[in-house]
N, C-alpha and C positions, 0 to 999 in steps of 0.2 A: 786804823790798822788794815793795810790790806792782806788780801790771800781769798783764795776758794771758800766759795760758799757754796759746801755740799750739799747734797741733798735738795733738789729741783723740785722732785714730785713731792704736791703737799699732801697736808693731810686728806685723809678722803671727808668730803663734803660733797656736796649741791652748787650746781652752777655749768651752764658749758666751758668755759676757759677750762677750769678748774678739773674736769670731764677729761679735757683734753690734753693735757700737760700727763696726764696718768701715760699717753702714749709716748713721752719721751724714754719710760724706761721702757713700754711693752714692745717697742718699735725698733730701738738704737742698739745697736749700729743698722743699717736697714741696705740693702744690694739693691743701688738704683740700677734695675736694666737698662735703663737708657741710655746710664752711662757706660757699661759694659758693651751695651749695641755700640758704642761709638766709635770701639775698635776692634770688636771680634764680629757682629753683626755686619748682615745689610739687612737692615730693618727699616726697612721703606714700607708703609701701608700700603694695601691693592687700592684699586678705587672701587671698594666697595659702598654699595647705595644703603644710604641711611635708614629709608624708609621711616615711618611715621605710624607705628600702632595705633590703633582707632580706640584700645582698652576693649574690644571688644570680640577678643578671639574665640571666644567658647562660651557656652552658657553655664551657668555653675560658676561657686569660689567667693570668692569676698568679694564683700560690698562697700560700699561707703556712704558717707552723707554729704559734707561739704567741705569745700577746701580749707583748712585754719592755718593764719596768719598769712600776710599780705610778701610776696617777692615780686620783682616788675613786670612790667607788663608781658603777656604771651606777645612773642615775636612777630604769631600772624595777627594779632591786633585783638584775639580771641578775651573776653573778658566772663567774668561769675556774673549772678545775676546779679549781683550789686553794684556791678562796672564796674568795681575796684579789683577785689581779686581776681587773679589769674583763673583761667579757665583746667580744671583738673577733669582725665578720666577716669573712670570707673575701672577698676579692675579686673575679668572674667578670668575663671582659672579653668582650663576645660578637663575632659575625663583622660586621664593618662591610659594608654592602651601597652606598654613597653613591659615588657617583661624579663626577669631575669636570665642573662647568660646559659649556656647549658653549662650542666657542671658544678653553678653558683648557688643551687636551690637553698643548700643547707645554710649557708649565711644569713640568706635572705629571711630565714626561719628563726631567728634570735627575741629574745625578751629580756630587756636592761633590768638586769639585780642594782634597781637604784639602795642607795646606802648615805649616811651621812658620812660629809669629806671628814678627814683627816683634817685638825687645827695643826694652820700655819704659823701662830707664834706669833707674825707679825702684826694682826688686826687686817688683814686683807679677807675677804668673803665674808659668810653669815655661817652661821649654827644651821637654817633654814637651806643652804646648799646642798647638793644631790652628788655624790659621785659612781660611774659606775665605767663597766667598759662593753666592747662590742668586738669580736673575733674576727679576723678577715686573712684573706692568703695573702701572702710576702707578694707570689707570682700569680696575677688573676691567668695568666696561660696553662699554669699546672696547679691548679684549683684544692689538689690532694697533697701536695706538700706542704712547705712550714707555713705555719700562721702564726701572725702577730693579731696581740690585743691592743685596741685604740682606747685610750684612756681616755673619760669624759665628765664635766662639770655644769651641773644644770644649776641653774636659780631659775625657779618656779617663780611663774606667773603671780603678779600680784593680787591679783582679782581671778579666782580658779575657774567664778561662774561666764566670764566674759572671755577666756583662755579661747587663742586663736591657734595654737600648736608650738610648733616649735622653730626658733629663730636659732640655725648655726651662724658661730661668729667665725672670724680667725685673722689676727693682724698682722698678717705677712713675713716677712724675713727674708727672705724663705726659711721655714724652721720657727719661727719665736712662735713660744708658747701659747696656746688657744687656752688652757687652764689657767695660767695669768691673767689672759684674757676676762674671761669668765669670772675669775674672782675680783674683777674690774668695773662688771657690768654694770653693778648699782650705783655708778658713780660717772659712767661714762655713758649709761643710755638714759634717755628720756624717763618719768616717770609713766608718762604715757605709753609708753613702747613694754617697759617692764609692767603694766599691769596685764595686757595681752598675752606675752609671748612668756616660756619658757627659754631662756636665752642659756644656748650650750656650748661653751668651749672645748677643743679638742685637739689633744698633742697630735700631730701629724704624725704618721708610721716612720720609727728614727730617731725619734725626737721625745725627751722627755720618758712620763711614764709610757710612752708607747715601744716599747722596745728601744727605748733612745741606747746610745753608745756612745765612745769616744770617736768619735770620726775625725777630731782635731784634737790634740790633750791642749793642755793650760800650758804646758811649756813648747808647744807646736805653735800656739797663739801667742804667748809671748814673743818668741822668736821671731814670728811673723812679724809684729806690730814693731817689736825694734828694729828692721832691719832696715838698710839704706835705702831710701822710696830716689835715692837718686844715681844708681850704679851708672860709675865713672867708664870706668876700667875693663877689658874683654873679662880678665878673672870676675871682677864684682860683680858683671853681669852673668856670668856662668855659671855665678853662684845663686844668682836669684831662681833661676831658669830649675835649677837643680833641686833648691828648696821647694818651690811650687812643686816637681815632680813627687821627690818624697812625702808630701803633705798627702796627694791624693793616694799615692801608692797603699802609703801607712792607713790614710782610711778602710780603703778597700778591704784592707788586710784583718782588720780589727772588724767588720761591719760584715764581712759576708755576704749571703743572699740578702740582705736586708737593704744593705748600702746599694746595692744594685737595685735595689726596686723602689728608689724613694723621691722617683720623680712626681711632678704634679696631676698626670692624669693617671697615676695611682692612687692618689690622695683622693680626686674625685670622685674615681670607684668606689673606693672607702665612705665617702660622703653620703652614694645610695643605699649602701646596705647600714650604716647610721639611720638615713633619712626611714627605713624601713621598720627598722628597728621601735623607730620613737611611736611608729603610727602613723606618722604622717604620707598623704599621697603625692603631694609637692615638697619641695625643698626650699623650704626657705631660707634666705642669706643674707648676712651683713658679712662681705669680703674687703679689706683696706691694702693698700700696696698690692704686697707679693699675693698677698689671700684673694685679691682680685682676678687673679691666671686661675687660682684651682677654681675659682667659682663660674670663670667663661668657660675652661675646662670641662666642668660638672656639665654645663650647659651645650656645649657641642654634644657631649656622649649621650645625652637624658633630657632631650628637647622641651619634650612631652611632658617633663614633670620639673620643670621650674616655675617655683612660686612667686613668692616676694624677692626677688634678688637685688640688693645692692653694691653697684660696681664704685668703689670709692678709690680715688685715685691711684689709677690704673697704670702697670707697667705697658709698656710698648708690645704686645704679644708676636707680632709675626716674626717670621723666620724665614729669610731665601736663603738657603744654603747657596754657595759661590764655589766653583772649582779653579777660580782665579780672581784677583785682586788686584788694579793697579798700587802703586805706590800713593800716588796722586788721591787715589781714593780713600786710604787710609788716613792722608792727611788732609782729606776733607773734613771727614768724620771728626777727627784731633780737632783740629781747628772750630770746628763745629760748638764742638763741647766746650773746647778750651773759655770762649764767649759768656757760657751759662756760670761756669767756674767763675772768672774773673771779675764777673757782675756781682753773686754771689758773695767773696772775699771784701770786695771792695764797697758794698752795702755795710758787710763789718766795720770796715777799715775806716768809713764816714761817720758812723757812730762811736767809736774809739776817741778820733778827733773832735766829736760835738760834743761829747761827754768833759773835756777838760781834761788834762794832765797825761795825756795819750803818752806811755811809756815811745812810741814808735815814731811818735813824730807830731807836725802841728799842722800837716795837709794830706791828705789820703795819697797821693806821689811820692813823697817821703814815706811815709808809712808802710808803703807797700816793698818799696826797697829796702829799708832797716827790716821787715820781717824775713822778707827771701838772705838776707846776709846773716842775720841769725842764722834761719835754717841751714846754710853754710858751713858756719861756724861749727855746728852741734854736729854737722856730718864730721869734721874733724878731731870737735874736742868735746865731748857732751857734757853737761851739765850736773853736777850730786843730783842723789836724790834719797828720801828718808819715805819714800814711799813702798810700803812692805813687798819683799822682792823684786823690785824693780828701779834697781842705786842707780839706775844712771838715764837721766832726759839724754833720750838719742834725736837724731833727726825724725827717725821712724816713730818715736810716741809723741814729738812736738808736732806732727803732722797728721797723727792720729786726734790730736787736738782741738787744732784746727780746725781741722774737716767737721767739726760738731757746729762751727757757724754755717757751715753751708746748710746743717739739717734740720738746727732749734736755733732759732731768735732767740729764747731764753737764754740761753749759755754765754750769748756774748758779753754780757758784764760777769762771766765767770774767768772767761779769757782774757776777757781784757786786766782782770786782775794779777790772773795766772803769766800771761806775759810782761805785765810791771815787774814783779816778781821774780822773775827769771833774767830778765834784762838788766834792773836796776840792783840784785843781791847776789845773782851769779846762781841762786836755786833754783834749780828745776824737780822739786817735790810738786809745787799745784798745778804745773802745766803735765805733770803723771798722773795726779788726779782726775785732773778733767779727760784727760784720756782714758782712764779708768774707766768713769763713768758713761764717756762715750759706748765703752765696746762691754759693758756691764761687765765689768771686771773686780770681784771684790778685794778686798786687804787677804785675806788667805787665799788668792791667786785661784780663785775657781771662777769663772764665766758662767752666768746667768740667763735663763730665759731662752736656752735651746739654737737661739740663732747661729753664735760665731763658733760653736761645735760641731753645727750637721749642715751647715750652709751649700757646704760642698758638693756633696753626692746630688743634691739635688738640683741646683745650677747646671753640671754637667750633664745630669738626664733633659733637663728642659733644653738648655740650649748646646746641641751637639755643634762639634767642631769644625769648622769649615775651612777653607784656603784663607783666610784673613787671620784666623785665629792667635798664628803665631809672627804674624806683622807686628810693627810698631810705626809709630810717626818717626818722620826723620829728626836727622841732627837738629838741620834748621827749624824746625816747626817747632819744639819742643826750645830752642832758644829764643825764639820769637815768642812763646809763651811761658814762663820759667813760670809763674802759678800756677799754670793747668802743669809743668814739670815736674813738680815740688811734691800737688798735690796728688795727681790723679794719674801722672806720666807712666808708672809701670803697676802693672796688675801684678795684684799678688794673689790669683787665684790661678791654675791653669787647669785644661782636663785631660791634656797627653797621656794616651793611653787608659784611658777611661773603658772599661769593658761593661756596663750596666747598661738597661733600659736608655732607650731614648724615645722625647715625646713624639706621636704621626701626627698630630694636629699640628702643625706647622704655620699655616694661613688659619687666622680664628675665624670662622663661618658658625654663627648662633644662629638655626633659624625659631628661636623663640616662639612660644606659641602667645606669652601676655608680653606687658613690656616692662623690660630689664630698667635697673635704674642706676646713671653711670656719673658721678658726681668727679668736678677737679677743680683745683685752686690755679688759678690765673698764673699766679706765682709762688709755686712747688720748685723747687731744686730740686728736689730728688726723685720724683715725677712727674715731670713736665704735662702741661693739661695736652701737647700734642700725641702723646703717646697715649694718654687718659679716651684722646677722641677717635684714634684707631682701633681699641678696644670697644666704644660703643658702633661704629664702623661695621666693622665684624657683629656684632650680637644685634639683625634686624629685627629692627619695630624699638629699640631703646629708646632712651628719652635722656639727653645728654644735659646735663645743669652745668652750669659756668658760674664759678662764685671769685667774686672779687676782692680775693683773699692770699694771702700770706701764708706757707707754712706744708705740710706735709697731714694730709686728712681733713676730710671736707666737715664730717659730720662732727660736731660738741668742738668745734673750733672757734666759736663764737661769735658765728651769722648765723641771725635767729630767722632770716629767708630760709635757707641749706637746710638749717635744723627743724624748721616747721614742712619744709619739702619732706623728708625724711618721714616725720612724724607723719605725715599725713596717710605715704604712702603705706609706711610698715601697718600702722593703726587702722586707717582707714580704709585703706584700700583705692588711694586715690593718685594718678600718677598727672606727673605735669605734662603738660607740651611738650616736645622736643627744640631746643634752640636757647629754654629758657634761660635767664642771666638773674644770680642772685648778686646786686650791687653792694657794696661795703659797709 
């Protein structure tokens, strides 16, 4: 019998896969900037110089002993003294000399009322978890107005005598929830890493219990997800243009001073008076995707007191604003992407066909034309659907669908069932599901996990608006690639008229005092390792890892290289080479 097989994320256990599959739901749906630089951006990296940390910036900080578990060889030929393993340095953390804003004192003056969490119901976290919050202004420019509380989830250290401080997490979105996160942890990090560290998740300001709000309701995101991702027509397009507008307007409207201040180097200020809070003189970090900007973020503003940082596959950060665009340029960019898309799809598309009984066809050529004709079809005539408020598979939730092979491997034998399904019964109920699931959409039509609620306001504050902004690829380009059309062809985000904070760090310049640690998967879609490597670019003295891997997240993905780098660094205190390559 076929049909959807809900429910991806397994039980919580032991194991990295298994670690890591937890990030389909903490992650999905996830705002690749890469893809968004590819037509509102020029996001070309400077040529900025790598440099090469010695590990030995200051005296003081953690220590380590030896490297554990074997990744390839160091690049420069550098080996341990076994001649096998890689050669690791030692970490020094030096004496932070920076001190608080004027104006800031009283933040910086907090002590967490920890408390046991509130039970989830669902078997996620421990009894043994911490929650507490920490007070920060909305405007760090007017210090004395409103304040928002930062909601926070600690799991303690497993070992209290060997306790290194405190490791903040946060798995990107922008927006998805750091206290999911958190109640994640024991399953997602190392037991090595949780006997040291205190690992702390935390709702971004906007998001969640941190003053979260409606910044998109459930029927703004409905609407959005069904709406035609292929306008025909000047009116259908005039309507998209018009929705996007209302979408941010209405935020603003509902969010206030709040939505106005919830860009990511607000978040990072929020970071140090956290970081302060716990006791700690360094900040140390596990950042993934989007969580990787607030964390280089963190690091441009508070040089001085970055600790353990990990940069795990990293958005593109720079920004050259443009006061003009050619056409040509715009359809470079399309074209560009359009490549990563169709490689993407079409990885699907070959496993569909190896799999046997391909509702789409019996050669990925076929296959790829019977889906775009479908998607056709559905723009005219959509499909039932018995999926709770949401009767009818439009083009815009069959391509919300979709787009979950370009971000989880796992899902493709979801789709591929969900498109037999649809194709061979005329139902479009599981191919709503799996878009459900994509954009964590429950059966009582409420969105989960902070992401596709507050995404907005803070998109707009990170990357302000430029002369490209409101381009598009042309006729041609976009018929020359009807997949990157189908899929990816019009944004459904805009920030027209956006009046909130926008970020000054612009070009990311870290000048680190130890070295940062900046991990990517070969082959990420949704964060390409080239954007992962302009990010360690920017933050010198890093030490950039290349793992020859599949997928979205370096770390508990299932290279025990990656994960033993990791390990060694957070635990030990011990960082790789710069160049290194963990093989498959």
């Amino acid at each position: 019998m076929r049909g959807l097989r809900r429910g991806r994320v397994p039980a919580q256990g032991n194991g990295a896969a298994r670690r890591h599959d937890l990030l389909s739901r903490l992650l999905a749906p996830i705002v690749s900037v890469a893809v968004l630089a590819a037509l509102v951006l020029l996001a070309a990296a400077p040529p900025h110089g790598t440099g090469e940390a010695n590990g030995d910036a200051a005296s003081g900080g953690t220590s380590g002993t030896s490297a554990a578990g074997s990744s390839s060889p160091d690049p420069d030929g550098a080996a341990g003294a076994d001649g096998d393993a890689p050669q690791r340095d030692r970490v020094e953390l030096g004496t932070p000399t920076s001190e608080p804003a004027q104006g800031l004192d009283v933040f910086y003056d907090q002590t967490i009322s920890w408390h046991a969490c509130d039970v989830t119901g669902d078997g996620r976290g421990s009894d043994d978890d911490r929650c507490g919050t920490v007070r920060v202004p909305v405007d760090y420019l007017a210090p004395r107005g409103e304040t928002v509380e930062i909601a926070l989830r600690k799991v303690p250290a497993g070992n209290p005598k060997a306790r290194k401080g405190t490791l903040f997490i946060n798995p990107g979105g922008p927006g998805a929830s750091g206290l999911e996160f958190a109640m994640e942890a024991r399953d997602f990090f190392s037991d090595d890493v949780r006997e040291v560290w205190d690992v702390v998740g935390f709702d971004p300001r906007g998001i969640g219990e941190s003053g979260g709000f409606a910044c998109l309701r459930s029927r703004d995101l409905d609407a959005m997800y069904a709406a035609d991702p292929t306008p025909d027509t000047k009116a259908e397009k005039a309507a998209a243009v018009a929705s996007r507008t209302a979408r941010l307007q209405g935020c603003l409207a509902r969010g206030g001073a709040l939505a106005r201040n919830m860009g990511s180097e607000q978040v990072a200020r929020d970071l140090d008076v956290m970081r302060d809070a716990v006791g700690d003189a360094h900040l140390n970090y596990y950042g993934i995707s989007y969580g990787t900007l607030i964390g280089a973020l963190y690091g441009a503003q508070f040089p001085d007191r970055i600790g353990l940082m990990v940069i795990d596959s990293a958005v593109s950060p720079d920004y050259f604003a443009s006061d003009s665009a050619s056409q040509d340029a715009v359809d470079g960019w399309a074209e560009d992407e359009a490549a990563t898309v169709e490689d993407g799809l079409d990885a699907f598309l070959q496993d569909c066909v190896d799999q046997g009984d391909c509702a789409l066809g019996d050669d990925v050529d076929t296959a790829r034309t019977r889906l775009l004709a479908f998607l056709d079809r559905l723009d005219r005539k959509p499909l039932p659907s018995d999926a709770q408020g949401i009767p009818r598979l439009t083009e815009g939730w069959a391509v919300t669908a979709i787009n979950a092979v370009l971000l989880y491997p796992d899902s493709w034998a979801d789709v591929e069932d969900a498109l037999h399904v649809a194709l061979e019964d005329g139902d479009g109920t599981d191919l709503v599901w799996t878009a459900m699931d994509t954009v964590m959409r429950d059966d009582d039509g409420s969105y989960v996990g902070g992401y596709e609620e507050s995404h907005l306001p803070i998109h707009c504050a990170d990357w302000p608006l430029d002369a490209t902004s409101q381009m598009e690829p042309s006729a041609s380009v976009l018929a020359e690639h009807p997949v990157y059309a189908h899929l990816h062809g019009v944004p459904t985000d805009s920030c027209e008229g956006w009046v909130g904070t926008q970020r000054t760090n612009l070009i990311l310049t870290v000048d680190a005092t130890s070295p940062v640690l900046v991990l990517a998967n070969e082959r990420d879609l949704t964060t390409p390792p080239d954007g992962t490597r302009e990010m360690g670019h920017g933050i010198f003295g890093s030490r950039f890892v290349l793992v020859d891997a599949d997928g979205h997240g370096v770390y508990a993905n299932g290279n025990d290289c990656a994960d033993a780098i990791v390990d060694d660094y957070l635990v030990r205190g011990l960082a790789p080479r710069n160049g290194e390559v963990c093989d498959a």
